[in-house]
C-alpha positions as CSV (number, residue, x, y, z in Angstrom):
1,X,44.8,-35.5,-5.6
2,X,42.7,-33.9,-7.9
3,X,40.8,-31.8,-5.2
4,X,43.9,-30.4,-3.8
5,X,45.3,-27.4,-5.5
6,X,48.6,-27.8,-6.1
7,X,49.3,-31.7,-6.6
8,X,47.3,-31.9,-9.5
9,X,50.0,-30.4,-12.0
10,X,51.2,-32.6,-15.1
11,X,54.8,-31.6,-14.3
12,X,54.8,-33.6,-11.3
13,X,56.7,-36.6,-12.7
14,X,59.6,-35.4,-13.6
15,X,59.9,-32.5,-11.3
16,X,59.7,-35.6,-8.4
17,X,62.2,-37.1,-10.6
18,X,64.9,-34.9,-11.3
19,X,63.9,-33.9,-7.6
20,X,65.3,-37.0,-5.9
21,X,68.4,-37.2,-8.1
22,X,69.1,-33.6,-6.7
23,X,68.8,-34.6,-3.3
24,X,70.8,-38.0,-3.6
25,X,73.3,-36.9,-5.6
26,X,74.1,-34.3,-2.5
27,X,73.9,-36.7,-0.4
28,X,76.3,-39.2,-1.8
29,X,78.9,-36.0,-2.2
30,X,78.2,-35.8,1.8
31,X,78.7,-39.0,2.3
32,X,81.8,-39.3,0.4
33,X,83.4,-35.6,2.4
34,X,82.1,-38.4,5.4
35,X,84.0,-41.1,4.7
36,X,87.3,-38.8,3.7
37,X,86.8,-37.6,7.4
38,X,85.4,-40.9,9.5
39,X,88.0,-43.3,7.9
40,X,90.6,-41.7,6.4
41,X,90.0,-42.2,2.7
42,X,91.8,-39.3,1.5
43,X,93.8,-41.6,-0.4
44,X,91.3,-42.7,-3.0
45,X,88.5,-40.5,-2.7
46,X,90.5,-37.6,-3.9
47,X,89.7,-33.8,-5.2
48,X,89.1,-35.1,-8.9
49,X,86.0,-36.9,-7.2
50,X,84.4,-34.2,-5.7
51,X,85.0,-32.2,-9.0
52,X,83.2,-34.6,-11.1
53,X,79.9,-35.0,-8.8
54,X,80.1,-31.0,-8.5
55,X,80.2,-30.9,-12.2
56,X,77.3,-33.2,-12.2
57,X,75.4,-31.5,-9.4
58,X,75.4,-28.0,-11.2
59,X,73.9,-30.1,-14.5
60,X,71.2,-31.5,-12.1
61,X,70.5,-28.8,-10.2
62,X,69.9,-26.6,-13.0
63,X,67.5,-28.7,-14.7
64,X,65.6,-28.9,-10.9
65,X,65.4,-25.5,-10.9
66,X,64.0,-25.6,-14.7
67,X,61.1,-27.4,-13.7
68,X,60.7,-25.9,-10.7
69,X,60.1,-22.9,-12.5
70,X,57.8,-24.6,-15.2
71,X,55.3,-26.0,-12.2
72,X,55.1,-22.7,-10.7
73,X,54.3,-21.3,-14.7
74,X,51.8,-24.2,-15.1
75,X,50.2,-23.7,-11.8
76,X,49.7,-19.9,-12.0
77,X,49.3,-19.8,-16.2
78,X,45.3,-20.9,-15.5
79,X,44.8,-17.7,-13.5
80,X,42.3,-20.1,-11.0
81,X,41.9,-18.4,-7.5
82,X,42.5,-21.4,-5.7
83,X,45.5,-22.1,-7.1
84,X,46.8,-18.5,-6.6
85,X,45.7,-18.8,-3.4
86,X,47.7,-21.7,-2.8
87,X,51.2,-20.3,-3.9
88,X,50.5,-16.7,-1.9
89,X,50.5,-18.9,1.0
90,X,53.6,-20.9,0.0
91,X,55.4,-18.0,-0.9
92,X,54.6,-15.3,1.1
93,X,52.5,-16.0,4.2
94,X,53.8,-17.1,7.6
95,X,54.8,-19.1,8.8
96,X,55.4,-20.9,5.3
97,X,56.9,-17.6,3.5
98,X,60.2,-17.9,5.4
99,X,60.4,-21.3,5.2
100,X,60.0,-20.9,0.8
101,X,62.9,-18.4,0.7
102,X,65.1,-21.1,3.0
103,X,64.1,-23.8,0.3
104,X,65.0,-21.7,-2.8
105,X,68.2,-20.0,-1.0
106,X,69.8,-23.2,-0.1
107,X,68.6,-25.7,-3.0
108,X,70.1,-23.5,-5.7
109,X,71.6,-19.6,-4.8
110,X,74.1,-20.6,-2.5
111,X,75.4,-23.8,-4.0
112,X,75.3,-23.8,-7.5
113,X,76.8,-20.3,-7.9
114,X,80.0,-22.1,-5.3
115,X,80.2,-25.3,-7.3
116,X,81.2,-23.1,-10.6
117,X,84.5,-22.6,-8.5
118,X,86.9,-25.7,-9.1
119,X,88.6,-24.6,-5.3
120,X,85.0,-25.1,-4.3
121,X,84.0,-28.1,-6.3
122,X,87.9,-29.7,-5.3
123,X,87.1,-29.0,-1.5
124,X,85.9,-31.8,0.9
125,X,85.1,-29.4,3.1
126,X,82.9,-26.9,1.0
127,X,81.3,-29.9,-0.7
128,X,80.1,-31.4,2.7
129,X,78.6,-27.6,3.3
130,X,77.1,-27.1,0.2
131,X,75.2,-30.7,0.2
132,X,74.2,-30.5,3.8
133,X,72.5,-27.2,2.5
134,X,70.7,-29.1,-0.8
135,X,69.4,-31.7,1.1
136,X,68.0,-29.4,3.9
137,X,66.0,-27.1,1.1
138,X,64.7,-30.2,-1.0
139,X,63.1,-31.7,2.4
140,X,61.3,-28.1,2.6
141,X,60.4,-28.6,-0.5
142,X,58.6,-31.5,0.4
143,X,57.2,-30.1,2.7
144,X,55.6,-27.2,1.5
145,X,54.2,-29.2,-1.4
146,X,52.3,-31.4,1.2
147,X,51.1,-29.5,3.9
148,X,50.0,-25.9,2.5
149,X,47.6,-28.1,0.3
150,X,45.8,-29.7,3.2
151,X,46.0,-26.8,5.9
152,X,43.8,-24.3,3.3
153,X,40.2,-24.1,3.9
154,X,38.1,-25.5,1.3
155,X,33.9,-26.7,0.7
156,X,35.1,-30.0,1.2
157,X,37.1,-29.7,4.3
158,X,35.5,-30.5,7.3
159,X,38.3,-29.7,10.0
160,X,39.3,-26.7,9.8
161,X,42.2,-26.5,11.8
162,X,46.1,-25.7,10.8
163,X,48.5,-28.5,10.5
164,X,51.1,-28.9,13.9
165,X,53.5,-32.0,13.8
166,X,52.8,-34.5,16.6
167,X,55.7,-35.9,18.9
168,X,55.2,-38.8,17.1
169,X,55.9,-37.2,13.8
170,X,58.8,-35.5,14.7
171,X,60.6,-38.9,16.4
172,X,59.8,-40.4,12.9
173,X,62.0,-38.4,11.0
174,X,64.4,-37.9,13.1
175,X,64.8,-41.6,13.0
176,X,65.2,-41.5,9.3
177,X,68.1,-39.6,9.6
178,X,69.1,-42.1,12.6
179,X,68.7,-44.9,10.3
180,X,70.7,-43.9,7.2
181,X,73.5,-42.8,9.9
182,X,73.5,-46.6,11.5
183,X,73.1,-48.3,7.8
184,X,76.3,-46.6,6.6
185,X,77.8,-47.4,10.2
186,X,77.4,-51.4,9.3
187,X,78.1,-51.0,6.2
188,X,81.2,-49.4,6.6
189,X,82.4,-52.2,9.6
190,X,81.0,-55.4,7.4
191,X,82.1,-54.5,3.8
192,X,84.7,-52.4,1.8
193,X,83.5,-48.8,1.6
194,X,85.8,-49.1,-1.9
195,X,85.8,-52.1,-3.7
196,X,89.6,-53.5,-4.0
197,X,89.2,-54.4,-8.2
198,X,88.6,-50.1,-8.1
199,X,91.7,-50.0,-5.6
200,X,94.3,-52.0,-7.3
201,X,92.9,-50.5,-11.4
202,X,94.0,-47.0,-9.5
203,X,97.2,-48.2,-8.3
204,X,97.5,-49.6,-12.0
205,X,97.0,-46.4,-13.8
206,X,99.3,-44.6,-11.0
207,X,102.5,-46.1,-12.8
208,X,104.2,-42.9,-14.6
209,X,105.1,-43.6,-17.8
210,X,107.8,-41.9,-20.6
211,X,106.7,-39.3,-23.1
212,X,109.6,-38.2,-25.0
213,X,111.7,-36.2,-22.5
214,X,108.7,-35.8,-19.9
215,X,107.7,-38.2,-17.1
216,X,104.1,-38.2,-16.8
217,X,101.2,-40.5,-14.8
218,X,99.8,-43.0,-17.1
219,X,96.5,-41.1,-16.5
220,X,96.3,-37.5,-16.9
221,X,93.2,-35.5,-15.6
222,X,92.2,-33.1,-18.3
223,X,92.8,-29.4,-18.0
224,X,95.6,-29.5,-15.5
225,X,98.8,-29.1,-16.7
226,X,102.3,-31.1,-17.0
227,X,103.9,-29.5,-14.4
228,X,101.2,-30.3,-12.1
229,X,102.1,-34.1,-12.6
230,X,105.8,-33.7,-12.5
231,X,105.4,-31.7,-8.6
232,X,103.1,-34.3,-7.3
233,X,104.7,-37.4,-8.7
């Protein structure tokens, strides 16, 4: 890894860290807009979910994006020609320039900016959306940390051709996706998608209770107001 510009940056840890917790984060929100959808789960995963994983996804997603930015200042802060090299060709050469603006467009512009919306954040719908479009750029980003470092010509490269995905490649990942699709399917047939000891403490904490002259739920969600309660119960 050393010899390979661009994988040899101390930031690495933690940027692959905070990295993956972007990624699954989204795609446990997916799953969950799934679930409402597939099996009718409307009932218990409800609009106070999705706010609190949006919530969480805009903390995580702007710390990604913080060390994103700190491994592209480490990387180009040396002022070596190989490694400026490197990120020209990420960033602004085809056919890997395009596919940089995709990664940066959809793992932070469009999403975070929606999730600071509660109507965004308490939609199912927009949530699905917004995920589907984080985990789409943070695969790019995968991808463009791996293969612009080995398609670039160096002394000790001894094939010099460009990178192109073989058949088998391609039937790899798409049976990755495959996979996770069939493992929630089983899953979901063998065992509770919601445990019932979650299921019967929410029926619990349903029960209204007496507050002076107001009826209220015996839990309140913060920031909405009495009325709100008093309409829907």
């Amino acid at each position: 890894m050393i010899g390979v510009e661009g994988w040899h940056s101390t930031i690495f840890a933690p940027y692959f860290i905070i990295g993956a917790i972007h990624s699954g984060v989204s795609a446990v929100a997916m799953l969950m807009a799934l679930s409402v959808w597939l099996y009718g789960l409307d009932k218990y995963i409800k609009p106070d979910h999705f706010d609190a994983i949006a919530r969480l996804l805009i903390v995580v997603a702007t710390t990604w994006f913080f060390f994103f930015f700190l491994e592209w200042v480490y990387a180009l802060y040396t002022l070596e020609s190989p490694e400026i090299a490197l990120r020209e060709l990420q960033a602004f050469q085809w056919p890997y320039g395009p596919l940089f603006a995709i990664f940066v467009i959809t793992s932070f512009v469009i999403p975070v900016p929606m999730w600071l919306f509660k109507r965004v954040r308490r939609s199912a719908v927009l949530m699905f959306w917004t995920t589907i479009l984080v985990n789409i750029g943070m695969w790019l980003e995968r991808f463009l940390i791996v293969i612009p470092g080995l398609v670039r010509r160096t002394h000790m490269t001894f094939d010099w051709g460009t990178y192109h995905p073989s058949i088998v490649e391609i039937l790899i990942v798409v049976e990755t996706f495959a996979f996770v699709c069939l493992g929630m399917l089983l899953f979901a047939k063998v065992l509770p998608l919601i445990p019932l000891f979650d299921i019967k403490e929410g029926m619990v904490n349903r029960r209204l209770i007496k507050v002076g002259r107001r009826v209220i739920p015996a839990t309140i969600r913060e920031g909405l107001p009495h009325h709100y309660y008093e309409k829907k119960h």
